[in-house]
C-alpha positions in Angstrom: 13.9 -6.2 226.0 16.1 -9.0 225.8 17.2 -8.6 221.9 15.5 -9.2 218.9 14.5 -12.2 216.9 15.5 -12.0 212.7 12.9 -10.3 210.7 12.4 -7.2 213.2 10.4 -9.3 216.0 10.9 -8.0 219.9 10.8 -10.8 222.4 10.0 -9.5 226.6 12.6 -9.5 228.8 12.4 -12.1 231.4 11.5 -9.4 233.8 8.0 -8.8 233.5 5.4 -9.7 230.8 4.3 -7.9 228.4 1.0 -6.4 227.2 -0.5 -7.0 223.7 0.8 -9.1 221.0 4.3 -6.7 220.7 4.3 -5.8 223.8 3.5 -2.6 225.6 7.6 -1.2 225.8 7.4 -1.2 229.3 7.3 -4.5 231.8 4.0 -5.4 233.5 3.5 -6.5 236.9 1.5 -10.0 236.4 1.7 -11.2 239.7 -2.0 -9.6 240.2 -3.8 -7.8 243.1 -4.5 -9.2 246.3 -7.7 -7.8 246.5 -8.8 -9.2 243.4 -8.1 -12.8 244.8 -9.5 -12.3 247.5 -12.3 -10.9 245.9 -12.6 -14.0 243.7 -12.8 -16.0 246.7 -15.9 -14.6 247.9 -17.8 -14.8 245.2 -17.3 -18.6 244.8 -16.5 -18.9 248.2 -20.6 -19.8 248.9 -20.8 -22.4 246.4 -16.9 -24.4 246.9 -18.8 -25.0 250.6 -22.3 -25.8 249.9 -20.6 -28.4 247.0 -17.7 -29.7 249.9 -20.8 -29.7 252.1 -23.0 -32.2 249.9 -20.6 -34.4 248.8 -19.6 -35.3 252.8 -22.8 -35.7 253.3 -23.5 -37.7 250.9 -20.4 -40.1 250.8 -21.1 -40.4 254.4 -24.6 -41.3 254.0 -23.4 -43.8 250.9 -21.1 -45.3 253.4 -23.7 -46.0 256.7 -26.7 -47.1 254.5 -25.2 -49.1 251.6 -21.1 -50.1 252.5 -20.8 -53.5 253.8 -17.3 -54.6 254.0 -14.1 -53.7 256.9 -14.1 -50.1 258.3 -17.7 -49.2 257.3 -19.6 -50.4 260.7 -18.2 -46.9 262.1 -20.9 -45.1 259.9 -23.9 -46.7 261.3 -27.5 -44.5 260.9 -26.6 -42.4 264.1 -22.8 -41.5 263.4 -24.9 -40.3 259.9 -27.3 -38.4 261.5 -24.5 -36.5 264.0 -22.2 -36.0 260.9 -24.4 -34.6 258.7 -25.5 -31.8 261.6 -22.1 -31.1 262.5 -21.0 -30.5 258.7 -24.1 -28.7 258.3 -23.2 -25.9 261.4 -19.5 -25.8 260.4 -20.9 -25.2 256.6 -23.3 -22.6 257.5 -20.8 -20.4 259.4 -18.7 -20.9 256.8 -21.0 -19.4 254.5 -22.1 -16.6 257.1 -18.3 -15.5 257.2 -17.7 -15.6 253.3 -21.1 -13.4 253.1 -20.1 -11.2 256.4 -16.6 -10.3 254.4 -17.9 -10.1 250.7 -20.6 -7.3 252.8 -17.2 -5.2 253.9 -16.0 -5.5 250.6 -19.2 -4.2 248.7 -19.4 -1.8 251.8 -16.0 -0.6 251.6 -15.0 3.2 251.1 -11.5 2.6 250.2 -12.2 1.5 246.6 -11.0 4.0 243.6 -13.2 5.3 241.2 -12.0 3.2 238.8 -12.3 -0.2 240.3 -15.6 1.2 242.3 -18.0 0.2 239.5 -16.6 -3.6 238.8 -15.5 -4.7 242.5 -19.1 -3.1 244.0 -21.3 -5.6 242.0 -18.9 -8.5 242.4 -18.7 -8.4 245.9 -22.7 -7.5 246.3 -22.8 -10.9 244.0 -20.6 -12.7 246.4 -22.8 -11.9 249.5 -25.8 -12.9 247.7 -24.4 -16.1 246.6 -22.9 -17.1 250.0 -26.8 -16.9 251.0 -27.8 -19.1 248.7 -24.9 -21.5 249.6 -26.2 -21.2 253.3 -29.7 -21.7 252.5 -28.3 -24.8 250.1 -26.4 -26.1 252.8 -29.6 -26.1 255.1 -31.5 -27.8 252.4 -29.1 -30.8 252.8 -27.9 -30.7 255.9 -31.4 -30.3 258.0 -33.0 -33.1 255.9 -31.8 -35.3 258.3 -34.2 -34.1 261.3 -37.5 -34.6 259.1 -36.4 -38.0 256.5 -34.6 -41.4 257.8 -31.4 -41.5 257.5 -31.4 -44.3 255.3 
């Protein structure tokens, strides 16, 4: 601890933060574990693509059927068509790979018991969710085989 404030309050040291409202007595490491980022970033990891996914798609499509003006003759109806498939295959294997890693994580041996029962679920959840991204990201994407494009 740093000193004290008047009136008996403890401020933390600048070396580490400190747990609960008066602190714990000891300093805490807050910079956090890797493999709960990384964690994190499976389960949303499905639905930041499938959302990155439909808004290219659809401010390309916005740009070929409705923009008049300089610049928008490169997005005529069959640049649309080609961008749309091509985002849609990069999209889906990004998807695939978020799912293929959050499986290893739920899969994985190495956890302790104690972070077993909170890191199992949330990575099960992750893989689950980055197949509903993929199958998301096919709803878009693949609508440009069976509608017009604009």
């Amino acid at each position: 601890m740093t000193g004290s404030k008047s009136g008996g309050e403890r401020r933390p040291s600048r070396e580490g933060a400190w747990t609960g409202v008066d602190g714990s007595g000891y300093p805490v490491d807050v910079s956090g574990d890797r493999r709960w980022r990384s964690l994190l970033a499976l389960l949303v990891g499905g639905q930041v693509v499938w959302i990155s996914h439909f808004w290219l798609v659809y401010l390309v499509a916005e740009a070929a059927c409705t923009g008049d003006g300089m610049g928008l003759d490169v997005f005529e109806p069959p640049v649309l068509g080609v961008v749309t498939l091509v985002a849609t295959a990069v999209a889906v294997a990004a998807c695939a790979a978020i799912g293929y890693l959050a499986h290893r994580s739920w899969r994985d041996p190495g956890d302790t018991i104690s972070e077993a029962p909170i890191r199992r679920p949330l990575a099960f959840a992750g893989m689950l969710l980055a197949g509903l991204g993929s199958l998301a990201v096919l709803f878009v994407g693949l609508s440009v085989l069976v509608f017009p494009t604009c």
